[in-house]
Each structure stands twice: as C-alpha cells, then as structure tokens.
C-alpha positions in Angstrom: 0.0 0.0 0.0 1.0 3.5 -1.2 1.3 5.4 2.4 3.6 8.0 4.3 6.4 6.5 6.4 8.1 8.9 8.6 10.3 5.6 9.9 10.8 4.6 6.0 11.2 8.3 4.5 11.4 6.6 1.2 10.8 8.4 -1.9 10.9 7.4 -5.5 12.0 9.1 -8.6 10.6 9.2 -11.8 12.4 10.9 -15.0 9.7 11.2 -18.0 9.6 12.2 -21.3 6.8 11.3 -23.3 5.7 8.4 -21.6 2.1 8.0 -21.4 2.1 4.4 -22.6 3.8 3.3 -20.2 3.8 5.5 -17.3 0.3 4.1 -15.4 1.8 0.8 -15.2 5.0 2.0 -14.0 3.1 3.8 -11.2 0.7 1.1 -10.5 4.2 -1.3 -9.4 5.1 1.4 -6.9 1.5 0.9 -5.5 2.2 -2.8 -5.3 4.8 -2.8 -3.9 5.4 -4.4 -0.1 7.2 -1.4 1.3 5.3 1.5 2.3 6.6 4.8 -0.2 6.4 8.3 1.2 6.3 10.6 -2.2 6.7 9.8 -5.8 8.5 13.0 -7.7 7.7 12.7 -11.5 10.6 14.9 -13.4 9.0 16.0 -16.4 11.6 16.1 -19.4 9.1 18.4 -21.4 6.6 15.7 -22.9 4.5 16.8 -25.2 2.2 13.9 -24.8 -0.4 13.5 -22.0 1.9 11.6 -19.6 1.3 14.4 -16.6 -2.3 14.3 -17.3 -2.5 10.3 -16.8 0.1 10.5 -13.4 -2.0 13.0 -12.5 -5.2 10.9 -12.7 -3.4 8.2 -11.8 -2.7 9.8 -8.3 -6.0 10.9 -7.8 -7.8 8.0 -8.0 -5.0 6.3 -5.4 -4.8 9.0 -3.5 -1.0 8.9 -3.8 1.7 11.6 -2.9 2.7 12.7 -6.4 5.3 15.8 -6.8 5.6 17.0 -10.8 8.3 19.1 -11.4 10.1 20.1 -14.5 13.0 19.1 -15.4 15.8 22.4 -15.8 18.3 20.2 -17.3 17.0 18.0 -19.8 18.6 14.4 -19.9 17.9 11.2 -17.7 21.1 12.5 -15.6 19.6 16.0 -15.2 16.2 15.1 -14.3 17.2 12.3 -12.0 19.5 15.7 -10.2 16.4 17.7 -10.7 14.4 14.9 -8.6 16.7 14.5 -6.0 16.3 18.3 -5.1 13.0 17.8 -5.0 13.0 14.2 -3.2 12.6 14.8 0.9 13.4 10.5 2.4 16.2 9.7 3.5 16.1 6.7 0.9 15.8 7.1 -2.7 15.3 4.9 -5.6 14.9 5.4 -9.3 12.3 3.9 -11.8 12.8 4.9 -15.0 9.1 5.4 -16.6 9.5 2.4 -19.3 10.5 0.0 -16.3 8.9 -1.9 -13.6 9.7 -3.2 -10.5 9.4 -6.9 -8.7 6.4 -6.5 -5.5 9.3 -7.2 -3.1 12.1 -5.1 -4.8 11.5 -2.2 -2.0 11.0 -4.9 0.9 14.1 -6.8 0.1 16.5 -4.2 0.0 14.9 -1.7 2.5 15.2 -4.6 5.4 19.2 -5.2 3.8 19.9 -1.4 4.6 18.5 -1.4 8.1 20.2 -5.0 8.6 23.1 -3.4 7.8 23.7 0.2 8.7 27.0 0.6 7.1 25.8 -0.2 3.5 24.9 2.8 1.6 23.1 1.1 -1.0 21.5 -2.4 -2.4 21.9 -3.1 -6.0 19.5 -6.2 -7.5 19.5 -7.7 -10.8 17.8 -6.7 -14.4 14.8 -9.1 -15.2 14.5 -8.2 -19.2 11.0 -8.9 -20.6 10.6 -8.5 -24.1 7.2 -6.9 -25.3 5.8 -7.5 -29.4 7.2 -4.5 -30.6 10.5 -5.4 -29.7 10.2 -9.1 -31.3 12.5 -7.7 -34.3 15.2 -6.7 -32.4 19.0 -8.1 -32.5 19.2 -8.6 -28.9 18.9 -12.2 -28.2 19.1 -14.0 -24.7 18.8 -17.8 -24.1 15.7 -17.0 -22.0 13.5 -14.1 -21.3 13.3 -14.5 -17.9 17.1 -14.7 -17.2 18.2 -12.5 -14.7 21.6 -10.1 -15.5 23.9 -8.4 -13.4 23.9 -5.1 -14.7 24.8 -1.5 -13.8 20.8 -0.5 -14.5 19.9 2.5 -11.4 16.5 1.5 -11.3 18.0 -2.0 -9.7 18.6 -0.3 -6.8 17.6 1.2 -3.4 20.1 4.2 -1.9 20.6 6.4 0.9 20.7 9.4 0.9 24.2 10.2 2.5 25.5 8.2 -0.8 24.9 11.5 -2.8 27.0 13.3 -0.5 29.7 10.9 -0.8 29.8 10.5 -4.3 28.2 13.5 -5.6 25.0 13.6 -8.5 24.7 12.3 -11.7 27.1 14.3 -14.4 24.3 16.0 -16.2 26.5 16.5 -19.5 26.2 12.7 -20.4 23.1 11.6 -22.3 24.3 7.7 -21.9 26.6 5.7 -19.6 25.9 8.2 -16.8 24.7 5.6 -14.1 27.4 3.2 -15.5 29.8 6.7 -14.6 28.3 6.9 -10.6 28.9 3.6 -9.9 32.2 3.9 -11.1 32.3 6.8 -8.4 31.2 4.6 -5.8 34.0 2.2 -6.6 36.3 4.4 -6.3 35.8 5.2 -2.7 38.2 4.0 -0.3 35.4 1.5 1.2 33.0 -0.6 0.0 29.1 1.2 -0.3 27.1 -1.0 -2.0 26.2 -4.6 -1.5 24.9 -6.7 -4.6 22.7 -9.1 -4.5 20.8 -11.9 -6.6 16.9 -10.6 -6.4 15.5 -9.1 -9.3 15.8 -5.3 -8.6 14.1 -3.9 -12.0 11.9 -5.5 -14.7 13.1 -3.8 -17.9 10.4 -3.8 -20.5 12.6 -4.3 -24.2 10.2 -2.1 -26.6 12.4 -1.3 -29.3 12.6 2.7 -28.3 14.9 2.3 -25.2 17.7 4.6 -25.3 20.1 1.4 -24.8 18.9 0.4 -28.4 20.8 3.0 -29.3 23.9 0.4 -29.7 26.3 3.1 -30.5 25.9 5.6 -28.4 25.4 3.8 -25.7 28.6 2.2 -25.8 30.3 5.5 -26.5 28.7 6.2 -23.3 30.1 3.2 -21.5 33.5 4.1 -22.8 33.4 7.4 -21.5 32.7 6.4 -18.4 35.3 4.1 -17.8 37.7 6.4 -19.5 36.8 9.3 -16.9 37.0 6.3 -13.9 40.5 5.6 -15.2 41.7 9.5 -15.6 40.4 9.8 -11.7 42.5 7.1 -10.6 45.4 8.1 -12.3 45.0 11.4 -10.7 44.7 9.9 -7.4 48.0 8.0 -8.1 46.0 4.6 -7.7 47.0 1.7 -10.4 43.9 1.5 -12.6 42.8 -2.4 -12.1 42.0 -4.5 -15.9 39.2 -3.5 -17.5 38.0 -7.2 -17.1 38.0 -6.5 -12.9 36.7 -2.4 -13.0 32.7 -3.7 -12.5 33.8 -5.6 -9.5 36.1 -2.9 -7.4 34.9 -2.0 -4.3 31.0 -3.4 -4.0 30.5 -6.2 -1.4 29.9 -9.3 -2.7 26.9 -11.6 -1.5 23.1 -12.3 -1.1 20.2 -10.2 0.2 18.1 -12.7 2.8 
C-alpha cells in the first residue's frame, strides 16, 4: 500500500519524457509494492504527450503523494539531479518510466539497509522482458526470464548520504551516466554497495529504449570508464583491468 512513512522516509523518482504508454503501469508497481513509499516526484523532461495528465489521474484516484516538477536540465542524468532536489526520504530509488519493478524489490532491499547500517546502498538484478514490438530486435538472450547483473539504477535502493559521498549524476552525459556513478562509488576508499541476486528492476525491451541506441550507448560506457581511469590516475592509484573495473569496491553476496 502507497502510504507515508516517517520511519521509512522513502521516496521514489521518476524521469519522464513522453511516456504515457507506459507511465500508469509503471506507477501502479510502486503501488504494489510491499514497502510502504512516502512521495513519488515525477521529473517532467518536457513531454509533449499526455503523460502528466495520466500520473496526475493516476494519483488521484489512489490517493497517492505525487510531486511534478520540471526538469531544468533535460537528460535522464539531469532530471534524476532535478528529482533529488526535490526528493525529501532519507532513501531514494529510481524507476525509469518504461521499467517496472518486482512486489518485493522495496521490501528486500529496505530490510538489507537497516540489517546493515554501514551499506549505503543495495543493487539487484535486471529481469529483461521483451514486449511484441521489440520481437524484431538483434538482442537475443537464451531466456526471457534470465536475470543479469547489470549497472541498471533502477536495480537499486540508496541512501541518501550516498549522494553526498559520491556527488549527482554528471548531467553533461546523455548515456553511460549511471554506469559513470557507480564507477564513483567504486572508487571510494570502502565498500558502499552490497549486490545481490533478487530481481531489482523489470526492464520492459520495446524497441525505443535509449540502450537500443547500440552506438551511443557504448560511446557512453567508454566514457565512463575512461573518466574512472583518468580519476585514478589522478589519485596515483593503479587502474585495475578493465575485465575487474565492475567488481572494485561493491561487497559481494546475497540479500536474505
């Protein structure tokens, strides 16, 4: 049930640009979710379809605690900055408006954090489902309902003190710029996140996603690890192989 917490202070953000096929749907898996959420803050990316008047209705009808604001710095980095001003829990998470999440996403990783004080963050696993329109598509896996381990923000549940450690999203990059803040995480002295093997996201495969983008999106990856490796060098730390960079500094392990 969709509620205030004051113990919980959990609040979810929700970058969206033109996303009014998908964005009830996505709102109706916060509502079922097992974990009580305190405010949802939509960041409008300046649709131009009728995705604020369907969150809108969507939130009347449920009675739900539903901030719109726009978003002053267009880009999924900028609006997910913009929400985060706007966000008052002391835990965040991210669901972009395309995605859904798993009924026990928010219970599983809210009871990890207050298991264990010291993590900053819980990072789950990307459950890909395909829908028709994206039956064309190159991207093959041996089965649909495979789980991957995959830097995907939406996997995840943070605190809040994690943006103060590592600092926002860098708003310049249109792609790679999650990929770029975990890479900021691992770069911290000690370990902040914990991974684990729950589903943390259900990425609906549509054939529009900005990760079909192949190109860019790997220029994107590249210039995140690029920037991770310039850092390091700077700090007078080795940079580790390429094949090890995903692994440095996250604790390994399962979420009971």
């Amino acid at each position: 049930m969709l509620q205030h917490s004051e113990s919980a202070g959990l609040s979810v953000i929700i970058p969206v640009k033109n996303g009014q096929h998908f964005i009830q749907s996505a709102l109706d898996s916060i509502l079922a979710q097992q974990w009580p959420v305190q405010e949802i803050v939509l960041v409008d990316d300046a649709s131009s379809d009728d995705s604020r008047i369907l969150a809108v209705e969507w939130a009347n009808r449920h009675q739900a605690k539903l901030i719109i604001v726009p978003n002053d710095y267009p880009g999924p980095a900028g609006a997910r900055n913009c929400g985060l001003q706007h966000a008052s829990g002391a835990y965040i998470a991210f669901l972009d408006v395309d995605d859904l999440w798993p009924e026990d996403k928010l219970a599983c990783q809210m009871r990890a954090l207050w298991q264990q004080p010291q993590w900053d963050g819980v990072l789950g696993l990307v459950q890909v489902v395909a829908m028709a329109e994206a039956s064309e598509l190159s991207i093959k896996y041996q089965q649909m309902r495979d789980n991957l381990m995959h830097f995907q923000i939406g996997c995840g549940l943070f605190r809040r003190r994690l943006f103060d450690k590592v600092g926002l999203f860098a708003a310049h990059m249109q792609y790679g710029e999650d990929l770029d803040w975990f890479l900021r995480i691992m770069e911290l002295d000690v370990p902040q996140v914990v991974l684990h093997d729950n589903p943390g996201v259900i990425y609906r495969l549509h054939g529009n996603n900005m990760t079909c983008q192949h190109h860019l999106a790997q220029e994107g990856m590249m210039q995140a690890i690029a920037a991770s490796l310039r850092r390091r060098r700077k700090q007078g730390n080795p940079p580790p192989p390429l094949s090890s960079l995903l692994h440095v500094g996250f604790l390994p392990g399962g979420v009971s």
